[in-house]
N, C-alpha and C positions, 0 to 999 in steps of 0.2 A: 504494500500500500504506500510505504513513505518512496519507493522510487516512482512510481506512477505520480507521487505530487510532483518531486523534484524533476522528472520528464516534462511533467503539464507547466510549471512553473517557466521552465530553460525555452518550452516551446514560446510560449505566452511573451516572452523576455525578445525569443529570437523577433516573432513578429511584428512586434511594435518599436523593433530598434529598425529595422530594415530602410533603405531608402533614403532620398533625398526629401529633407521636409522644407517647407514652403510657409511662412507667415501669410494667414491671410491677408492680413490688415499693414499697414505701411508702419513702419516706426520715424518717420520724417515727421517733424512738428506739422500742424496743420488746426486751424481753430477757426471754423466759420459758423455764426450765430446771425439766421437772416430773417427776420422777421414779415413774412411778406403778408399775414395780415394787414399790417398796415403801408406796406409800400405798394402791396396790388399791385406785383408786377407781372405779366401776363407770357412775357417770354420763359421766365421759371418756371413758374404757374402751368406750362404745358410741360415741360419734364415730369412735373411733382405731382402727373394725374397714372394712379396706379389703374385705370383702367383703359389708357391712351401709352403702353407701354412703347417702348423703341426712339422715344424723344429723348434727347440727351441735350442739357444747357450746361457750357462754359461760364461761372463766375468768376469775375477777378475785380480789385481793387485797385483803385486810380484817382488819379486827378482829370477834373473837366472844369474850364473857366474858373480856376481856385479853387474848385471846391471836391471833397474829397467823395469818391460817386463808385456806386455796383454799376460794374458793366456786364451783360448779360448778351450773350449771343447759342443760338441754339443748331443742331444741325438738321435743322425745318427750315433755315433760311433769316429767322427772324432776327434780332437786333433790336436792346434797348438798354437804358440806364436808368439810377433811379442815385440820386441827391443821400447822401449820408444824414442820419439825423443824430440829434446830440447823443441818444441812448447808443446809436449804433458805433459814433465817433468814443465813447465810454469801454469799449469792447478792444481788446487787443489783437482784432485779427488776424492768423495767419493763414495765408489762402494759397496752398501747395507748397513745395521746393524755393521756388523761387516765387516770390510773394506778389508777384506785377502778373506771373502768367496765367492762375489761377486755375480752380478746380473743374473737372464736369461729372454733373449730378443728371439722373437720369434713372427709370424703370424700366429694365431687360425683359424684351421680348419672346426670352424661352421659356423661363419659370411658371407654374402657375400655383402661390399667386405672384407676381411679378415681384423681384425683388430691385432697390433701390441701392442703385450704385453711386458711388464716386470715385472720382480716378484724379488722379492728379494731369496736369495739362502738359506737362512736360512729357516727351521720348525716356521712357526709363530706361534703355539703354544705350542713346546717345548721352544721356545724363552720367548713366554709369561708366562709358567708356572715356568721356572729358570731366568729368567734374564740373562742367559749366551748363547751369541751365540755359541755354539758349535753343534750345530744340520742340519749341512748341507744337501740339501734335493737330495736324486740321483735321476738318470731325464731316460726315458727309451721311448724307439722308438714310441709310440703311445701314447706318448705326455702328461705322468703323470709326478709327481715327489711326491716321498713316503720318511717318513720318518722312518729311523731304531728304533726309539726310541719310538713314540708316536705307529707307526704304519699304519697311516694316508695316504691315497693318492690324491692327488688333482690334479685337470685336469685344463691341462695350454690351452690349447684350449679352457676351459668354462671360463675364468675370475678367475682362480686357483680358484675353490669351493671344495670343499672338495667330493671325487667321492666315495671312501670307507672309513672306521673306523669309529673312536666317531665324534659325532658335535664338534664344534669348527671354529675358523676364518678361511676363506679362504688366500691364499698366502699373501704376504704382495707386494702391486703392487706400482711401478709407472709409468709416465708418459715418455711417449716414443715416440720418431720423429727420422725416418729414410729417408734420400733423397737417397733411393734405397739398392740392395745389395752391389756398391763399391760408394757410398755417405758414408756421414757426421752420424752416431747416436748420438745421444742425450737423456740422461735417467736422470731427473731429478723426484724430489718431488711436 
């Protein structure tokens, strides 16, 4: 009996050591608190509808005419911004790697019930192979986002995996809560 445990035990041990393991979630700072109840902004507002899954929005943080503004562009085509208000100026945003290129948020259209992604905006492996964020990845209607540089495409609907070009990391994700398309998001690490 006691070798049948220690068999089950070494098996049980071999199993769960096996393998290349994978962090779901990004260990890169990342801290976005977006309140669109009250900004009602409509280009988010279509990612953050879990029953209009396959829309993915780009947020990122900037300046416009002095004033410090959410820019929001989605890969439906849309485009818009919305004015920082004092509460949201009160918040220490960090929005991806490099904090100008910003995150994309969005509901994958394999799952069901769809799950809510975000991904950092950057090439994770143009990123990892320079150390320099400057590899922003462009996002196109059926839900990839390719990089000019590596060449790489990754499907934001699959957990950004890598869907064309060489192997390499998938998107660099985090952790996302949304209480609807005109609620609260939430994108942290």
């Amino acid at each position: 009996m006691r070798h049948i445990a220690i068999i089950l035990l070494c098996l049980t041990a071999f199993l769960t050591s096996c393998g290349d393991t994978e962090n779901e979630f990004s260990s890169y700072r990342c801290y976005l608190v977006f309140q669109n109840d009250r900004h009602q902004d409509m280009t988010l507002a279509s990612s953050l509808n879990p029953n209009a899954p396959g829309i993915f929005c780009r947020v990122s943080f900037g300046a416009k005419n002095g004033a410090q503004c959410y820019f929001f562009e989605s890969n439906q085509g849309l485009s818009s911004y919305k004015t920082a208000m004092a509460t949201d100026l009160q918040r220490s945003n960090i929005v991806g790697v490099y904090n100008e290129s910003g995150v994309i948020v969005g509901y994958g259209n394999i799952n069901f019930p769809a799950t809510l992604y975000a991904y950092d905006s950057q090439c994770p492996n143009c990123y990892k192979d320079t150390g320099k964020p400057a590899y922003r990845l462009a996002m196109n209607s059926a839900g990839t986002a390719s990089c000019k540089r590596c060449k790489r495409e990754y499907d934001m609907n699959n957990g950004g995996i890598i869907s064309s070009g060489d192997k390499g990391d998938k998107m660099i994700r985090y952790r996302a809560a949304a209480a609807g398309p005109l609620g609260t998001l939430t994108v942290t690490n």
